[in-house]
Backbone as XML, in Angstrom:
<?xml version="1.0"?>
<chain id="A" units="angstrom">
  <residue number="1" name="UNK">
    <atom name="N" x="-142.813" y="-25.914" z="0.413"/>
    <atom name="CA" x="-141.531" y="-26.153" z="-0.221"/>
    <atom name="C" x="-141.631" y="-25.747" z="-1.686"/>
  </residue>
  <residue number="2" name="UNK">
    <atom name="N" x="-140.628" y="-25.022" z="-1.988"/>
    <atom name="CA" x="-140.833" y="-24.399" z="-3.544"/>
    <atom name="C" x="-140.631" y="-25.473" z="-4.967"/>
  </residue>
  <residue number="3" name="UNK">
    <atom name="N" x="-140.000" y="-26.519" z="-4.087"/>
    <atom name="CA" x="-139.925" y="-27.856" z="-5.370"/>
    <atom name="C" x="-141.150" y="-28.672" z="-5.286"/>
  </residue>
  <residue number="4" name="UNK">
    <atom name="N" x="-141.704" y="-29.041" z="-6.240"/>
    <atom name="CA" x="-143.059" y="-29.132" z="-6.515"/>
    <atom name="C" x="-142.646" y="-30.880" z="-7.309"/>
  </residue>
  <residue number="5" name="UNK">
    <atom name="N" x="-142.841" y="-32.049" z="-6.974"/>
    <atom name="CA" x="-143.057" y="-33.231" z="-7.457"/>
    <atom name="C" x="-143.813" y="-33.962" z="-8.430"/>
  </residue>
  <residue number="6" name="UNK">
    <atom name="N" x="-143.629" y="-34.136" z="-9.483"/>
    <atom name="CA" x="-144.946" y="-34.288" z="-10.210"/>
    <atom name="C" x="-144.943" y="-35.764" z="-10.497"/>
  </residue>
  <residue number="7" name="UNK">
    <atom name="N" x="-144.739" y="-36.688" z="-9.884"/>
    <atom name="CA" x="-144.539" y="-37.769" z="-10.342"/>
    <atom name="C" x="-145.982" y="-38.102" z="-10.498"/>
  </residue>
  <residue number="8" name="UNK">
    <atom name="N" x="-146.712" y="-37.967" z="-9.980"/>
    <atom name="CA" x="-147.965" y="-38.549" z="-9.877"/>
    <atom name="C" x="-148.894" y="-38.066" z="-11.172"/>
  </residue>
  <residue number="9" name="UNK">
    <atom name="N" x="-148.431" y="-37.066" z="-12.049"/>
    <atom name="CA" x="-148.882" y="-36.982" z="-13.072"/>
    <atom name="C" x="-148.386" y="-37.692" z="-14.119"/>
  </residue>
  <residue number="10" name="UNK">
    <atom name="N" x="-146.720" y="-37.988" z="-14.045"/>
    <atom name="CA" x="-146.294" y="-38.899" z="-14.973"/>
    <atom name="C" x="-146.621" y="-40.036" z="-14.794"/>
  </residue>
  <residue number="11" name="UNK">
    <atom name="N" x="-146.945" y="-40.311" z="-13.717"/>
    <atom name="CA" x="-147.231" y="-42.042" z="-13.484"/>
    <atom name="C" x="-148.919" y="-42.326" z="-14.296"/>
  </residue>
  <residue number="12" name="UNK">
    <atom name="N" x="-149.713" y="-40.864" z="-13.972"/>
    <atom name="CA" x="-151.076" y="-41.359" z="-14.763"/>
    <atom name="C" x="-150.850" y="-40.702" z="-15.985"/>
  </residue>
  <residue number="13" name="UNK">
    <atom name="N" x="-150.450" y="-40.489" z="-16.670"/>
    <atom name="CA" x="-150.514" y="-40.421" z="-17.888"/>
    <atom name="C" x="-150.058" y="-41.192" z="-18.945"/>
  </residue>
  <residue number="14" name="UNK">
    <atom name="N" x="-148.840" y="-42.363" z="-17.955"/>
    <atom name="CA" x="-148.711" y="-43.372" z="-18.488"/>
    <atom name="C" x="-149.389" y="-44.703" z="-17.636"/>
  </residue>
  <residue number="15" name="UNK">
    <atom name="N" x="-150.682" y="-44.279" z="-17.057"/>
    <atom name="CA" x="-151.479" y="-45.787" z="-16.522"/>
    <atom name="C" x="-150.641" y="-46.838" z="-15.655"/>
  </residue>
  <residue number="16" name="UNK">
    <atom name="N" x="-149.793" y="-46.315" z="-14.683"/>
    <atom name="CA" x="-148.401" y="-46.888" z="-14.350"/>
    <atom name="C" x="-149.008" y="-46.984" z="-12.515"/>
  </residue>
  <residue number="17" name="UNK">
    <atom name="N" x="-149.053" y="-47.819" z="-12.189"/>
    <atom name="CA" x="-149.040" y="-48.129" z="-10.626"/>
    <atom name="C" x="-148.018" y="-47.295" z="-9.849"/>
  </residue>
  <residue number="18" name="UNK">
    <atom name="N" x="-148.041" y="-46.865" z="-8.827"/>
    <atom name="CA" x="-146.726" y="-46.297" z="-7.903"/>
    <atom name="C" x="-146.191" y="-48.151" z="-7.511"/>
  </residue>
  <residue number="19" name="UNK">
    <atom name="N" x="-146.741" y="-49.197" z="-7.591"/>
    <atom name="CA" x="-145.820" y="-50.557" z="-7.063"/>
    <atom name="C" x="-145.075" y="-51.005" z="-8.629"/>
  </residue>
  <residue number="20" name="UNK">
    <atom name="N" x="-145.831" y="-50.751" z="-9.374"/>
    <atom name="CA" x="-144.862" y="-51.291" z="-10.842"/>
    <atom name="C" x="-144.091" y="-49.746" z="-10.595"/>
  </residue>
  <residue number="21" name="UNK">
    <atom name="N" x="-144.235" y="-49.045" z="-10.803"/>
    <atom name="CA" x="-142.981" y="-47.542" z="-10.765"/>
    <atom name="C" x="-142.172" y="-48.214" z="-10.238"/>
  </residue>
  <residue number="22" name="UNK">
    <atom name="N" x="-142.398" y="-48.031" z="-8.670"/>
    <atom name="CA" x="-141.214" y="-48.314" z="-7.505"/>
    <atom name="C" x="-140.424" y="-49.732" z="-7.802"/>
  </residue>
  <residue number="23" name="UNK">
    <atom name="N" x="-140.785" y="-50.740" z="-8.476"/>
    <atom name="CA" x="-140.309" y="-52.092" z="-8.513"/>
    <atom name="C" x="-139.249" y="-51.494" z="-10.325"/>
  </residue>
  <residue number="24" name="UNK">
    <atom name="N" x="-139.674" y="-51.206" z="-10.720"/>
    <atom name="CA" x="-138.745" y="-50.910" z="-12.402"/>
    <atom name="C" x="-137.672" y="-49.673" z="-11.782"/>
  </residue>
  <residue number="25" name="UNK">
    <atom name="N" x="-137.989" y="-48.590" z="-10.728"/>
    <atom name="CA" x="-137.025" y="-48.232" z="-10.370"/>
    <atom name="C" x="-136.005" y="-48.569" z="-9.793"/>
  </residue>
  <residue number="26" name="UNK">
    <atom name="N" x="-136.689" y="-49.461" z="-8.345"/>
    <atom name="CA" x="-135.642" y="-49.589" z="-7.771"/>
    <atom name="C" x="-135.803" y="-48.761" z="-6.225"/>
  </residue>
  <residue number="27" name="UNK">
    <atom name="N" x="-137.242" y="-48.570" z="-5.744"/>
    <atom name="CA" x="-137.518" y="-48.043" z="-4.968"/>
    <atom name="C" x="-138.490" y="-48.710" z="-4.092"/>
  </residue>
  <residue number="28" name="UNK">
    <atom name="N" x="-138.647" y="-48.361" z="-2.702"/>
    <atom name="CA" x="-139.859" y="-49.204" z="-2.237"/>
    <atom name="C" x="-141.023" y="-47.968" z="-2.719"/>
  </residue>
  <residue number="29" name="UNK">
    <atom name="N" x="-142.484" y="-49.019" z="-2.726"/>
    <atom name="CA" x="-143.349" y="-47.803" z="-2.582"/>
    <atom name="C" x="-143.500" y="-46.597" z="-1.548"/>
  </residue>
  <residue number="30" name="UNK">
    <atom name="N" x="-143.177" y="-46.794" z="-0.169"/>
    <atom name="CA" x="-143.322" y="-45.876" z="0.735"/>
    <atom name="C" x="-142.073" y="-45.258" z="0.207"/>
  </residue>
  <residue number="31" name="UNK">
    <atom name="N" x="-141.023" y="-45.305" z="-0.398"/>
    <atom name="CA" x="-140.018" y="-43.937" z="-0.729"/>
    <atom name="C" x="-140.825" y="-43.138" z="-1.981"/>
  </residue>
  <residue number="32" name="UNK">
    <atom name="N" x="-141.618" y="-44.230" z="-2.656"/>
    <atom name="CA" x="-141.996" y="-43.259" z="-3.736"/>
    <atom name="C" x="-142.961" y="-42.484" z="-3.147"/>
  </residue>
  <residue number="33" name="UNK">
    <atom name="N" x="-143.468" y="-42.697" z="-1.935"/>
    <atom name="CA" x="-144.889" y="-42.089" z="-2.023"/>
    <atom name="C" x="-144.225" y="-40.632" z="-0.850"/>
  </residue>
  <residue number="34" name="UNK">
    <atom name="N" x="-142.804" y="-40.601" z="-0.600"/>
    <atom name="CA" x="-142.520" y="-39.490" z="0.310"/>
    <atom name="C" x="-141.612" y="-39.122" z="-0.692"/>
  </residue>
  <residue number="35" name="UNK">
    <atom name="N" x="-141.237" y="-39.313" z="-2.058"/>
    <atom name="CA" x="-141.304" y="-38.760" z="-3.263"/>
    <atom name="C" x="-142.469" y="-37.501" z="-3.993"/>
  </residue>
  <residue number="36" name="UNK">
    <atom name="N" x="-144.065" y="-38.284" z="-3.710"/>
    <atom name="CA" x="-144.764" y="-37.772" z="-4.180"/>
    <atom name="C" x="-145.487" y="-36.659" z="-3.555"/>
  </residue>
  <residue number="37" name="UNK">
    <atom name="N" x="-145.345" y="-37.144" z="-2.402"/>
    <atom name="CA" x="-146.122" y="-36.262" z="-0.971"/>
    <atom name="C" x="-145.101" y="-35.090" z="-0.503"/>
  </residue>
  <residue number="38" name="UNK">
    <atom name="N" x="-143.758" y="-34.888" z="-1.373"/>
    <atom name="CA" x="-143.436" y="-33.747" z="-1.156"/>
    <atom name="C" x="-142.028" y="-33.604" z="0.539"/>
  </residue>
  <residue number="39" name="UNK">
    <atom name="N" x="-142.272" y="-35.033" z="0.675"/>
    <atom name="CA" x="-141.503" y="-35.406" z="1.980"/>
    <atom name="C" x="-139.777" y="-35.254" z="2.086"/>
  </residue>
  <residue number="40" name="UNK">
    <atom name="N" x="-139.548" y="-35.618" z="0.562"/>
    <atom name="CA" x="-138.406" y="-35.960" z="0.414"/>
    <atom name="C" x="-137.508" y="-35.035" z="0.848"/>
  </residue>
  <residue number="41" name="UNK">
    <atom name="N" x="-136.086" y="-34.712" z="1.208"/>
    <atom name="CA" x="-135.523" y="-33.417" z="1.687"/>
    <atom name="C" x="-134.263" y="-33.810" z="0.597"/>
  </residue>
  <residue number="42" name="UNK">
    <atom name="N" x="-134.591" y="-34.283" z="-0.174"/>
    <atom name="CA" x="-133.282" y="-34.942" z="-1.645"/>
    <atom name="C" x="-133.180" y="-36.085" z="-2.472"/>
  </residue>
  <residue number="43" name="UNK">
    <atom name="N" x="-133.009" y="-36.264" z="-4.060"/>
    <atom name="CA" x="-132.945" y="-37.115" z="-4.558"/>
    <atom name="C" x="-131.796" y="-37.589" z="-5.050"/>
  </residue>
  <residue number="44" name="UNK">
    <atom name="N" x="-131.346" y="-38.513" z="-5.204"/>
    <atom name="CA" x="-129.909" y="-39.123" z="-5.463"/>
    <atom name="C" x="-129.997" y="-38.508" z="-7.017"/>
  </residue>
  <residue number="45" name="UNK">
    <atom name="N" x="-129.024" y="-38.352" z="-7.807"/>
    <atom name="CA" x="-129.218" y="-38.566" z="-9.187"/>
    <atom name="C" x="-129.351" y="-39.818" z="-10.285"/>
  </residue>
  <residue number="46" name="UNK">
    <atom name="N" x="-128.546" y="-40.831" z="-9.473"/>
    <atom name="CA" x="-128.826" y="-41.953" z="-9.830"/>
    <atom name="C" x="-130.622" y="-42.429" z="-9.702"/>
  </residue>
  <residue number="47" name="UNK">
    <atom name="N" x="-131.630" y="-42.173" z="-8.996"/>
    <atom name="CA" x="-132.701" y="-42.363" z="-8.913"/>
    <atom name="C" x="-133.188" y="-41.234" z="-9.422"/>
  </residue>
  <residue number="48" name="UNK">
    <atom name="N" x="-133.001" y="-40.247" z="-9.795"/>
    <atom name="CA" x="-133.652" y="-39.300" z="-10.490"/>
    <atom name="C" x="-133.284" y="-39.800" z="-12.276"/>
  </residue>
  <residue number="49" name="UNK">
    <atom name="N" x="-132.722" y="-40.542" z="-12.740"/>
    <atom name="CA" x="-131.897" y="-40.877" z="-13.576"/>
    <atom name="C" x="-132.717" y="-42.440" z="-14.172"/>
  </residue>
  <residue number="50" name="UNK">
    <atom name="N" x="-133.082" y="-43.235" z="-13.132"/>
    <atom name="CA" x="-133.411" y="-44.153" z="-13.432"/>
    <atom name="C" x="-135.182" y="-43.741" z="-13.289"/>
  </residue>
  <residue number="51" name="UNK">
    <atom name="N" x="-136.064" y="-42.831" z="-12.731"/>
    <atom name="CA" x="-137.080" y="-42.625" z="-12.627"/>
    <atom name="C" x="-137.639" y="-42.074" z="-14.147"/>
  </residue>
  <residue number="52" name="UNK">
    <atom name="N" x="-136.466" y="-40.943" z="-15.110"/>
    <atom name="CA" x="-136.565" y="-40.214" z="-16.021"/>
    <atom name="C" x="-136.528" y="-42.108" z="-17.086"/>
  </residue>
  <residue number="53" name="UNK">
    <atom name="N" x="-135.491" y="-42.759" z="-16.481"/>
    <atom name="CA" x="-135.375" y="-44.046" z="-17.664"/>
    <atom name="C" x="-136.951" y="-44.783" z="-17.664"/>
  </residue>
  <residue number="54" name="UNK">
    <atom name="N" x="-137.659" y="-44.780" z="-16.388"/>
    <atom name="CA" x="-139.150" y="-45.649" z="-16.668"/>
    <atom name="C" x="-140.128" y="-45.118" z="-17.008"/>
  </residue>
  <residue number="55" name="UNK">
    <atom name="N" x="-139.694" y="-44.062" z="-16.931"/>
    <atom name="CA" x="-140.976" y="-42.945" z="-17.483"/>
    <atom name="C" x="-140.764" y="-42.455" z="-18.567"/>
  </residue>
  <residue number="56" name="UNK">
    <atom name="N" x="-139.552" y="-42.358" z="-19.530"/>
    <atom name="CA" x="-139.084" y="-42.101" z="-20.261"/>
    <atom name="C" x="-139.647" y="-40.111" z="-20.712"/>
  </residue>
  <residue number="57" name="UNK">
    <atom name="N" x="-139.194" y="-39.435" z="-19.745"/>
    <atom name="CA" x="-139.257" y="-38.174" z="-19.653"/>
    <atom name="C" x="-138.061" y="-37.446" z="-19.211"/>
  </residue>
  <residue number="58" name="UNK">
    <atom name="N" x="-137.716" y="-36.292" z="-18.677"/>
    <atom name="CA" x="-136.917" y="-35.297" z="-18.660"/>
    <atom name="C" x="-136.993" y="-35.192" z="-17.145"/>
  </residue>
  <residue number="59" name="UNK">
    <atom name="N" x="-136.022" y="-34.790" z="-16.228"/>
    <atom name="CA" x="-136.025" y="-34.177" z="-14.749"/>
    <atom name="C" x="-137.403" y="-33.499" z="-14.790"/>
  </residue>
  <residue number="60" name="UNK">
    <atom name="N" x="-136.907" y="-32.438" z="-15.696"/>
    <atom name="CA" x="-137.998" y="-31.292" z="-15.597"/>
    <atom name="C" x="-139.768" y="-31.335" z="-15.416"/>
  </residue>
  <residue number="61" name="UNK">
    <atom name="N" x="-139.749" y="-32.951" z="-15.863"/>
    <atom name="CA" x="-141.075" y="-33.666" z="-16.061"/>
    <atom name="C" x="-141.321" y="-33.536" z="-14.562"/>
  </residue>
  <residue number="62" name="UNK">
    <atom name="N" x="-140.406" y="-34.180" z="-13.975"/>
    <atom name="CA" x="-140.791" y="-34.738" z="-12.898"/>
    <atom name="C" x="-140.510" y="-33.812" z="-11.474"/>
  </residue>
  <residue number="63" name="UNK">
    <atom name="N" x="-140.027" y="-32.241" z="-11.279"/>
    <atom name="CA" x="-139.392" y="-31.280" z="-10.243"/>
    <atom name="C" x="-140.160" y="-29.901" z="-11.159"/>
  </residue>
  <residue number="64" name="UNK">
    <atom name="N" x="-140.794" y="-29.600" z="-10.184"/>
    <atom name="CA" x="-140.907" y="-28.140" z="-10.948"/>
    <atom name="C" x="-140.499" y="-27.338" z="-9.726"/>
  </residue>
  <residue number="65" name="UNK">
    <atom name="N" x="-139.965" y="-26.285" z="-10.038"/>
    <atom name="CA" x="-139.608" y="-25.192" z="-8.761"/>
    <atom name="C" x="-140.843" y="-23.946" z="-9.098"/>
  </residue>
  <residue number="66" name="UNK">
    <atom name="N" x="-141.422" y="-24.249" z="-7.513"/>
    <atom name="CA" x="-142.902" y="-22.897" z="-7.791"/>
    <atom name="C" x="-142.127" y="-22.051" z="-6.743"/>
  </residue>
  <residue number="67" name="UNK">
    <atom name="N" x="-142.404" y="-20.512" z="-7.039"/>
    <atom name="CA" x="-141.715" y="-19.297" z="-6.493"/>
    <atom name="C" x="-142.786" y="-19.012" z="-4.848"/>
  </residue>
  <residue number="68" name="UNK">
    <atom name="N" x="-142.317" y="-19.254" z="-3.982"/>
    <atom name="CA" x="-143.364" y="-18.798" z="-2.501"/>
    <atom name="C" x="-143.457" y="-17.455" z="-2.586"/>
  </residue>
  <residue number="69" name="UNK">
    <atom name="N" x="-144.909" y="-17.033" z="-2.902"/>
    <atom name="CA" x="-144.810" y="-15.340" z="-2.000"/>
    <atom name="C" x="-144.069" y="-15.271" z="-0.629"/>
  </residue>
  <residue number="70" name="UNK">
    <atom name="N" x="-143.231" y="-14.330" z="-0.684"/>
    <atom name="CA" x="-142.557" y="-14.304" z="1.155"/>
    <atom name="C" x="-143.379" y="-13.267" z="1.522"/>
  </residue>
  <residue number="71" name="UNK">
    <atom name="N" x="-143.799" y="-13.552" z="3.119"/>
    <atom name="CA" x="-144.555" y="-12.725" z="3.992"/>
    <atom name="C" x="-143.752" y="-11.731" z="4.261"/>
  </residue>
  <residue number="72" name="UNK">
    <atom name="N" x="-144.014" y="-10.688" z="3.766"/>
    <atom name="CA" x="-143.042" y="-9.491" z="3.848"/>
    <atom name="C" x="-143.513" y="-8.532" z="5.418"/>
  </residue>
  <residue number="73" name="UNK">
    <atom name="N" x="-143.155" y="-8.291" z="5.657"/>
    <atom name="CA" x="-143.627" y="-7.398" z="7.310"/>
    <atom name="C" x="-143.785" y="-6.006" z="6.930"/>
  </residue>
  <residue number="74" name="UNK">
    <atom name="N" x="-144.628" y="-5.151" z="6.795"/>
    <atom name="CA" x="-144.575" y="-4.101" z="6.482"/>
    <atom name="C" x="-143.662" y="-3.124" z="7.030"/>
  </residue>
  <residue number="75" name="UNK">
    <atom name="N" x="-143.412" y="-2.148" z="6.437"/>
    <atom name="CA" x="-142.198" y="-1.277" z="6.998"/>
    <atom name="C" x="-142.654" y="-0.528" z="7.818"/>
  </residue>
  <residue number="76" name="UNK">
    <atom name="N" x="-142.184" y="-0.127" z="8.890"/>
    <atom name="CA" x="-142.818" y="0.741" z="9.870"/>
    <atom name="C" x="-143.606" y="1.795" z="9.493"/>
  </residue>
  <residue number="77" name="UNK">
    <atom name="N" x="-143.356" y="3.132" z="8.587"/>
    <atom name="CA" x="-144.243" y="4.153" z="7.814"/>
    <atom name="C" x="-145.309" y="3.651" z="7.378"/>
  </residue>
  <residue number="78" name="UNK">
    <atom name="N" x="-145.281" y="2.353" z="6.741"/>
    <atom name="CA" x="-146.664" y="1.937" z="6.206"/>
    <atom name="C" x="-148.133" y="1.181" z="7.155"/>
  </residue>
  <residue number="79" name="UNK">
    <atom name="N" x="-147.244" y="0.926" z="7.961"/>
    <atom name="CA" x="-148.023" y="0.234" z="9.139"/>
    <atom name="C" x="-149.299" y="1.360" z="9.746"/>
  </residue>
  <residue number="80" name="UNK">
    <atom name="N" x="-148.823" y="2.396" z="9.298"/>
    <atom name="CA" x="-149.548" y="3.357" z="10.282"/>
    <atom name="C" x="-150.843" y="4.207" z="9.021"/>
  </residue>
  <residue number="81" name="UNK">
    <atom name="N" x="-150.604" y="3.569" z="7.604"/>
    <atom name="CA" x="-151.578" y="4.235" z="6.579"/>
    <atom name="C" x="-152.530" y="3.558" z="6.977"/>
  </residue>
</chain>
């Protein structure tokens, strides 16, 4: 998946439990941890909103978008060099 989660770096860099996170957010731990593990298929903004308020960082802190090489199929002419 090209959205990349980083919570788990904001959480150690501020020495922060994923159960104190999830309890000041407003989340259980098993949502945070299919937060972190990349599970999620969407975040509310309201919880993206209140995650940026306990961590006191930016979206951007916390979503990075990484670009996938796509498996390109070679074109028929080249198949045969």
């Amino acid at each position: 998946m090209p959205i990349v989660v980083r919570i788990d770096v904001e959480l150690a860099k501020r020495k922060m439990s994923v159960g104190e996170f999830a309890d000041r957010v407003g989340l259980t731990p098993a949502n945070v941890a299919v937060l972190k593990n990349g599970r999620a298929k969407a975040v509310r903004f309201s919880t993206l909103e209140a995650m940026c308020r306990v961590l006191g960082c930016q979206p951007g802190d916390l979503l990075e978008w990484v670009d996938e090489p796509e498996t390109a199929t070679p074109e028929p002419h080249e198949a045969h060099r």
